[in-house]
Structures are given as C-alpha cells and as structure tokens.
C-alpha positions in Angstrom: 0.0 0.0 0.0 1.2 3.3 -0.8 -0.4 7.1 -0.3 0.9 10.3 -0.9 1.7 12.6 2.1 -0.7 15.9 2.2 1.2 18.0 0.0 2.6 15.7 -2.6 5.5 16.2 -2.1 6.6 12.1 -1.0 5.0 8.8 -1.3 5.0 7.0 1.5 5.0 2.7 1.6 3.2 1.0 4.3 4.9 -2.1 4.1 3.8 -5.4 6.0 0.7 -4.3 7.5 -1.0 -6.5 9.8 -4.6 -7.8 8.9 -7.3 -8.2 12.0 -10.4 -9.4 10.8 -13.8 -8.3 12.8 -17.0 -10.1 11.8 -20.5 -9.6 14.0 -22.0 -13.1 13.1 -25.6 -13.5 11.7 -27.7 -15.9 13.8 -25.9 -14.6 16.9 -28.7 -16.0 19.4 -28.3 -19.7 17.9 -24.6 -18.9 18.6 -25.0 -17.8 22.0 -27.3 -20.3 23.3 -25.6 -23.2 22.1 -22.2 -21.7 22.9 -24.1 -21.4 27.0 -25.4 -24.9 26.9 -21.8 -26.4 26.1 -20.9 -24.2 29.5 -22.1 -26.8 31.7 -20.1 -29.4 30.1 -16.7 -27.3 29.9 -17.2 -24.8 31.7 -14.8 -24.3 34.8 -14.5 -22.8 38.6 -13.0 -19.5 37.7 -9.7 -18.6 39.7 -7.9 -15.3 40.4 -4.1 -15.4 39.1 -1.3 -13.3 37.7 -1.6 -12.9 34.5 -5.1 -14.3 34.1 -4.4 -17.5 32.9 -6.7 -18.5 35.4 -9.5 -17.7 33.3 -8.8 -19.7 30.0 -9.8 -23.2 29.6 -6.1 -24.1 28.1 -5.0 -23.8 32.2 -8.3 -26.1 32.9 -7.7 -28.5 30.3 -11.1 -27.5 28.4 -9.8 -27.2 24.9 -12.0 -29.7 22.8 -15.0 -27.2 22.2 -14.7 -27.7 18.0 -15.4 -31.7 19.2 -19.3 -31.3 19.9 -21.9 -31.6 17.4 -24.3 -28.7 18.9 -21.2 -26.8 17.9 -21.1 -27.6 14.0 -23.3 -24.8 13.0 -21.1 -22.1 14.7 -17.4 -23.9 13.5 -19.0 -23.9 9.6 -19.8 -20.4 10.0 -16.2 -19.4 11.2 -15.0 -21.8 8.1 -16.4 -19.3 5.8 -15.7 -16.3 7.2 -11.6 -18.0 7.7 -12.2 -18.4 3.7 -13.0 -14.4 3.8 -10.3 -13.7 5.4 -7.7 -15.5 3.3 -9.6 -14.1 0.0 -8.8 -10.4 1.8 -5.3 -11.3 2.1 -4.5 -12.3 -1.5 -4.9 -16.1 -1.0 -6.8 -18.9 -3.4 -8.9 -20.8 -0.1 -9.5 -23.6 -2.3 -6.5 -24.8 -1.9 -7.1 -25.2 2.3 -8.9 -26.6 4.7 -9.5 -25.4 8.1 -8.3 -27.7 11.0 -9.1 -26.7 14.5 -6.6 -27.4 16.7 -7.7 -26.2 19.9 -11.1 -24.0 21.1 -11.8 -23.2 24.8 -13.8 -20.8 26.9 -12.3 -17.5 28.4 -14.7 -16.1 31.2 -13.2 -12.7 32.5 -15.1 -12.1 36.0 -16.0 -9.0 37.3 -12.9 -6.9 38.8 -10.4 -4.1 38.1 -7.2 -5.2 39.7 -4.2 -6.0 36.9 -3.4 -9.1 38.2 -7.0 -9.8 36.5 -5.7 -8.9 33.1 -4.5 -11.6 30.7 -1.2 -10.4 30.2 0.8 -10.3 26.4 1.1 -13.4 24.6 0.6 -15.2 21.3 -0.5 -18.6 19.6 2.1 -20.0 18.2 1.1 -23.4 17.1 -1.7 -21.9 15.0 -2.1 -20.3 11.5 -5.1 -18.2 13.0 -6.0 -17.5 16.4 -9.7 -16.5 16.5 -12.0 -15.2 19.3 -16.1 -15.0 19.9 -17.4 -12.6 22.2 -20.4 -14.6 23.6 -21.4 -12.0 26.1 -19.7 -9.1 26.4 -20.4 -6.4 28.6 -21.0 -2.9 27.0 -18.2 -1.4 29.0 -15.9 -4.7 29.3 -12.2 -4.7 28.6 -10.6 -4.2 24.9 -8.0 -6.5 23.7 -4.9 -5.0 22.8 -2.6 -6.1 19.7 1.0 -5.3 20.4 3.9 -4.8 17.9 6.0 -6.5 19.8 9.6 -5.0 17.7 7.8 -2.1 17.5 9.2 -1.5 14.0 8.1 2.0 13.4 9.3 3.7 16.4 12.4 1.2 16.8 14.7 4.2 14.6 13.9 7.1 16.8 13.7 5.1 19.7 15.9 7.5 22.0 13.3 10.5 20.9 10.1 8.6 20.0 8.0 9.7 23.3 4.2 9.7 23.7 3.2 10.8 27.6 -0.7 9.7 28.5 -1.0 12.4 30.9 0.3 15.4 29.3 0.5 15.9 25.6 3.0 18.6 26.3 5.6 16.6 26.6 4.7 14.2 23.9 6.9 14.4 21.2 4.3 12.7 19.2 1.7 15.3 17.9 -0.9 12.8 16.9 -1.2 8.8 17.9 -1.8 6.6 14.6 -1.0 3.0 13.8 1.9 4.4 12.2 3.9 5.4 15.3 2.3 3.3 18.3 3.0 -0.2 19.4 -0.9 -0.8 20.2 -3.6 -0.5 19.1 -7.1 -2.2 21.2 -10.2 -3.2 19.6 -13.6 -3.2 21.8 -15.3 -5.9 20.8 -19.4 -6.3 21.1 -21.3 -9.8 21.8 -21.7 -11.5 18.4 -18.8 -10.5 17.4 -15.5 -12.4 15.6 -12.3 -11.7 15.6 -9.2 -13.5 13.4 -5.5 -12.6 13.2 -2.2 -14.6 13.0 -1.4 -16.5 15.2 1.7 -15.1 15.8 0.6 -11.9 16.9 0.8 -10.9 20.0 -2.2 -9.2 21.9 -3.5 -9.5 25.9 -6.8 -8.4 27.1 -7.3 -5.9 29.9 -9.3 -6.4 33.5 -12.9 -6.3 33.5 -13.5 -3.3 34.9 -17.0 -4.0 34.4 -19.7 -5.6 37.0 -20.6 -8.8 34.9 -18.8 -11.6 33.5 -17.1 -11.0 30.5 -17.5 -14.7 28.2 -15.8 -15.1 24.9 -14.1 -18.2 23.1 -11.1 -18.5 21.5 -9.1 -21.2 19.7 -6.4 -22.1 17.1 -6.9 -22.9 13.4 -4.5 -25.0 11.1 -4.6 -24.4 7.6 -3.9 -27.6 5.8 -3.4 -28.7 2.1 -6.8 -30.5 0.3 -6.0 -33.7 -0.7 -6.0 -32.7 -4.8 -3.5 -30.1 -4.1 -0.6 -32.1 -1.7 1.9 -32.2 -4.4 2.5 -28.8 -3.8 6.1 -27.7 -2.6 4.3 -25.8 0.1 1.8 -26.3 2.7 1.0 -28.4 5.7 -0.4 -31.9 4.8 -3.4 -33.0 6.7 -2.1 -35.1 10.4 -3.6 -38.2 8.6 -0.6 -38.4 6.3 2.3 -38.1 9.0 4.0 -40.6 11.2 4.1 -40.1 14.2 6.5 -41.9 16.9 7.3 -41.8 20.4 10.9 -40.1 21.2 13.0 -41.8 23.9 13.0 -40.9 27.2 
C-alpha cells in the first residue's frame, strides 16, 4: 500500500501491514445459546491469578470445544468467514482446509485489579488464532494487539516519546497505527475476531460488574487432498507418522 503525504510532495509505503479481521455473526442468538449450553459441560470454577491464565480453559484443560456436534453450526460459519479472510489477504482458499486445533472458553469475572488482566502473549502453534465474544459487557475490557519489535518507532527510539497524561511533553503530535505499538479493539457480543497466530495481543481487567465470556481457539490451515503435491503447505495429520521419542 502506498499514499501520498498531504502536499505531494513524498509517497509513503506501508509495508507489512497487519490484517485483523472483525465479523459480527448473523444468527448470533443460535450462537449464543448453544455456545451457554456447552458451558455446563466445559465450563470451569474461575480462579484469580497473575496474568489471568486462570481464566482460559487451556489452564483447565477445556480445549475440545470444535469436538461437539451442537457446535457444528457455529465452526462452519467461522469456516467461511476463515475463507474471507484468506480471499482479503490475496490467497486462493481452495487450496485449504480449516483444522481446529484447539477452542476453549475464556470467562473474564468482574474486577479491576491487573493481576486480572490476561497479560501479552501469542499462539504460536496456529495459522489463525480467532475469538467469539459470547457475552460481552458494554463497558468490558478491549484486547490490545502489540507490535511487539515495534518496527516503526524502533529508529527514533531515543526520541520517540508519547506521555498519557500530558500531551506537552509528547513528542508525538498525533497517535496513529503508524507510530504506536498498540492498538485495542472493543469488541461487542456476536462479534469475531481472526489474526495470525503469531501476533501478539492481551486483554485488559474487567473493569465491568458482569462476567465477560468469549471463546477463543487455534486454526491450522492444511493442504486439500487434490493439491498435496505442492512444494508448500501443511499436509493433513492423517498423512504423517508419528513416533514416540526416547525418554
């Protein structure tokens, strides 16, 4: 992508830009209820821990959600809009299907201390990390993508200065995703979110008075079986062997 700056004098070249993709679902109450029925079965006892790990059903060992049938309707929804997604981004979809790897609740109780905050991270053993906002409260926490290098600012990185209390001393006149390291998204119930899965993002405390329940998993892209001749690609688990390593 490139633009002009405002007086034509320069073209400027975003290069590399990161693509988050935010969908709110049709059919959102089927969604929801069937999403709140599965609760019972995976659901967990919420506990209170640094970082908020607490809260995810990876620490519980509730990952299997894409495994229930009640489920199918919401899992071939997110199919298509994964297909959207790669179409966005330049890719041929036809080539892939969509392996879930992993899917689990996330339930973000009420409560504004930091140490209820799920702190940065990423998923690297995905192609796609995606989240569902089953019920999210109108003033609930924002999840927060993080640059991680921070490859803008990393040049000027002894004068790059923004100060959140007094614009005064900013040396930034303006924040843009050009020149921050954030950037937060507030998401509403029914809503989808997709982005690599190696980016990294956290979620802040719920600052709110109600639960905060959302569901997140990991997505494998792997080759169809007319195109696994191809030099690139993961081939579908069926087709590797798998042996135990020595202890």
């Amino acid at each position: 992508m490139h633009f002009s700056t405002n007086d034509n004098s320069a073209t400027l070249h975003a290069l590399f830009p990161t693509l988050v993709y935010q969908s709110c679902l049709e059919d959102q109450q089927r969604h929801q209820t069937a999403f709140k029925e599965e609760a019972e079965r995976f659901g967990f006892e919420v506990e209170r821990g640094t970082g908020g790990k607490h809260f995810t059903g990876e620490y519980h060992g509730q990952i299997l959600l894409h495994q229930q049938e009640s489920l199918r309707p919401f899992f071939s929804t997110l199919a298509e809009h994964v297909g959207k997604y790669l179409r966005v981004l330049g890719m041929k979809p036809g080539y892939f299907e969509m392996q879930c790897l992993k899917s689990w609740f996330v339930l973000c109780p009420p409560g504004s201390d930091e140490a209820n905050a799920i702190v940065m991270h990423n998923h690297s053993c995905s192609d796609i990390s995606w989240v569902y906002y089953v019920d999210v409260p109108e003033d609930g926490p924002v999840i927060r993508f993080h640059a991680g290098q921070r490859l803008n600012t990393s040049p000027f990185e002894s004068s790059f200065h923004y100060d959140w209390h007094n614009e005064e001393k900013s040396a930034v006149d303006k924040l843009n995703w050009w020149n921050r390291d954030t950037w937060s998204i507030q998401p509403k119930t029914g809503d989808l979110l997709m982005f690599p899965g190696h980016q990294l993002h956290s979620v802040d405390a719920n600052c709110s008075e109600t639960m905060r329940t959302s569901v997140a998993g990991d997505i494998s892209l792997v080759l169809r079986e007319e195109h696994l001749n191809l030099e690139y690609g993961r081939t579908a688990s069926k087709h590797w062997l798998t042996l135990p390593l020595s202890q």
